[in-house]
N, C-alpha and C positions, 0 to 999 in steps of 0.2 A: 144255616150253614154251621156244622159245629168244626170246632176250633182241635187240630191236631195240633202236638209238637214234633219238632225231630226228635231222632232215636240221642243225639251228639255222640256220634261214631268217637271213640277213643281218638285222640289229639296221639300224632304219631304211628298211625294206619298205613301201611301200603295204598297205594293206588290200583281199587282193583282192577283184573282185566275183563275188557268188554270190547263185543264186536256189533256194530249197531246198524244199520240204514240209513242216512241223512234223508229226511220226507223229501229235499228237491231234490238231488244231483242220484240218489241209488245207492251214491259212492257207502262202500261199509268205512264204519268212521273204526279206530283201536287207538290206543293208548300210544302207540308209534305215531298218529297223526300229528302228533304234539310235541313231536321230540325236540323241537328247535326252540320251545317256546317257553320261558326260563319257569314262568306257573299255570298252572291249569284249572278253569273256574268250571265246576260241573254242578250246572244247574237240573234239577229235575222239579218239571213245570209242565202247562197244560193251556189248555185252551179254553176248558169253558169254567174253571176254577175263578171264584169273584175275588180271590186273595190274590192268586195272579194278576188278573184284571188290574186290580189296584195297582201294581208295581209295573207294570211292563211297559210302560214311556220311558221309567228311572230305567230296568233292565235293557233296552233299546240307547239309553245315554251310557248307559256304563259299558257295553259293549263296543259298543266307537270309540271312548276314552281310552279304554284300556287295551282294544286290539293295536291299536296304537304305539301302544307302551311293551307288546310283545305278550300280552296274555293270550294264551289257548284258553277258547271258550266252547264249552258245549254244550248243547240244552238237550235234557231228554224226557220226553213220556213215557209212562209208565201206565198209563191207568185204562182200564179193560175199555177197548174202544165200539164192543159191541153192549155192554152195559150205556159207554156216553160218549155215541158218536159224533159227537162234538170235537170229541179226541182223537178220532184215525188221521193217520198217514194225509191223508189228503187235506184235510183239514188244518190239520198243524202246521202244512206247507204253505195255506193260506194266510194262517199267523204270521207265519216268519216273514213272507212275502211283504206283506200289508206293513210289519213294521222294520220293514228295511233290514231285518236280519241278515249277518253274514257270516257268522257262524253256524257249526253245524248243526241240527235240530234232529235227533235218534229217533225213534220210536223202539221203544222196549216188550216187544209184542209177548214175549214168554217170561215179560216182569222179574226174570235173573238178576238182571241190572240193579235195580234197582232193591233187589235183596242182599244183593254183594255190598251196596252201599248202605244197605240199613234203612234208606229214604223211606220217610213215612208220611210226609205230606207236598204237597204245591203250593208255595215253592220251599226248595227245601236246595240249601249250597253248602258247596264242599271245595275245599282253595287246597292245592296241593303244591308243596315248594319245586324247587329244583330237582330235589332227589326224590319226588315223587309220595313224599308222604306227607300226610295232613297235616293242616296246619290252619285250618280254620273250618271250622263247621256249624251256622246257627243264621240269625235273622239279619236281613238286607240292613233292615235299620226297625227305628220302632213304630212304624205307621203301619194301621191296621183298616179295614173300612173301618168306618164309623168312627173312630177314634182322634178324627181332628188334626193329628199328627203330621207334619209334611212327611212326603217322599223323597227319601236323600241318600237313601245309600250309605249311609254313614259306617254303617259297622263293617260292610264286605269293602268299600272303599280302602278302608283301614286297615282292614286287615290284605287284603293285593298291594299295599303300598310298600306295608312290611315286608310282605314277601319279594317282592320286586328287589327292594333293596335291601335284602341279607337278615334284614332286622327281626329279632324276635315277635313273632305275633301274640300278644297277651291272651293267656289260658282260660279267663274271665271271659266265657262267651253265652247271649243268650239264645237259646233255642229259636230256630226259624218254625213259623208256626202258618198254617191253613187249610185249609181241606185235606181229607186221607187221601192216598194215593187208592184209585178205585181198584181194589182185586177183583183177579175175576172170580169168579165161585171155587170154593175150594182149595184158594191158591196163597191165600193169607199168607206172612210171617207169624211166627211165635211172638215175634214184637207186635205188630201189627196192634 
């Protein structure tokens, strides 16, 4: 499994715009879904990635805490699901099912999304304040497989905390790192 980082999208980005499918309900999810919701967590993640794997109990705790607290959360795939059908629509829905997901979970079949956002690997988050512009972009915390490390959330905790409450989120962020996001042929970014 080799090891990607994120692109770390300039700190101060717009929120780009996206219109997606939620794998249960159909419903197309946009950037209006979230209007009520003072931050927006946008995770791009996947199903059969072992770096997800590793986090997705923490991402299952930190979604109850924080849907709580008024976060808009949204998880999306991206990666070529006829390459790793592990990754379609249907499948994904079975993630989210299994771990009680209640946010919305996209699928990004034409991988735009997920070029708008730069995302380069799973899992890869992006925290947008009130007004819609970034304000956090890098790794959940420092646990990795193999590396011993607990799962805690610590860094995207910290930084939804700030956001929440007005407070500056410190510019000092490390890249979120795990598997590339699977392109399909031909479909690459220049980042990529």
């Amino acid at each position: 499994m080799a090891l990607k980082e994120s692109t770390m999208l300039a700190l101060g980005t717009s929120l780009p715009d996206f219109a997606l499918p939620d794998v249960r309900s159909q419903k197309i999810v946009r950037p209006e879904t979230f209007q009520e919701n003072p931050v927006l967590l946008v995770m791009f993640i996947c199903r059969h990635c072992p770096y997800v794997v590793h986090v997705q109990d923490e991402l299952t705790r930190l979604a109850k805490d924080y849907e709580e607290k008024g976060v808009g959360i949204l998880g999306v795939s991206s990666n070529d699901a006829r390459g790793y059908p592990a990754d379609a629509p249907s499948r994904l829905q079975e993630m989210a099912e299994q771990l009680g997901w209640q946010f919305p979970y996209c699928y990004d079949e034409t991988q735009a999304v997920a070029k708008a956002f730069t995302a380069a690997c799973t899992p890869d988050f992006f925290v947008f304040d009130r007004q819609r512009h970034l304000v956090y972009r890098g790794q959940l915390d420092e646990s990795r497989p193999g590396n011993r490390k607990p799962v805690t959330g610590r860094d995207l905790r910290a930084a939804l905390d700030a956001a929440l409450t007005g407070q500056p989120v410190p510019s000092q962020q490390r890249p979120s790192a795990g598997c590339n996001i699977k392109w399909k042929p031909g479909n690459e970014p220049a980042y990529a």
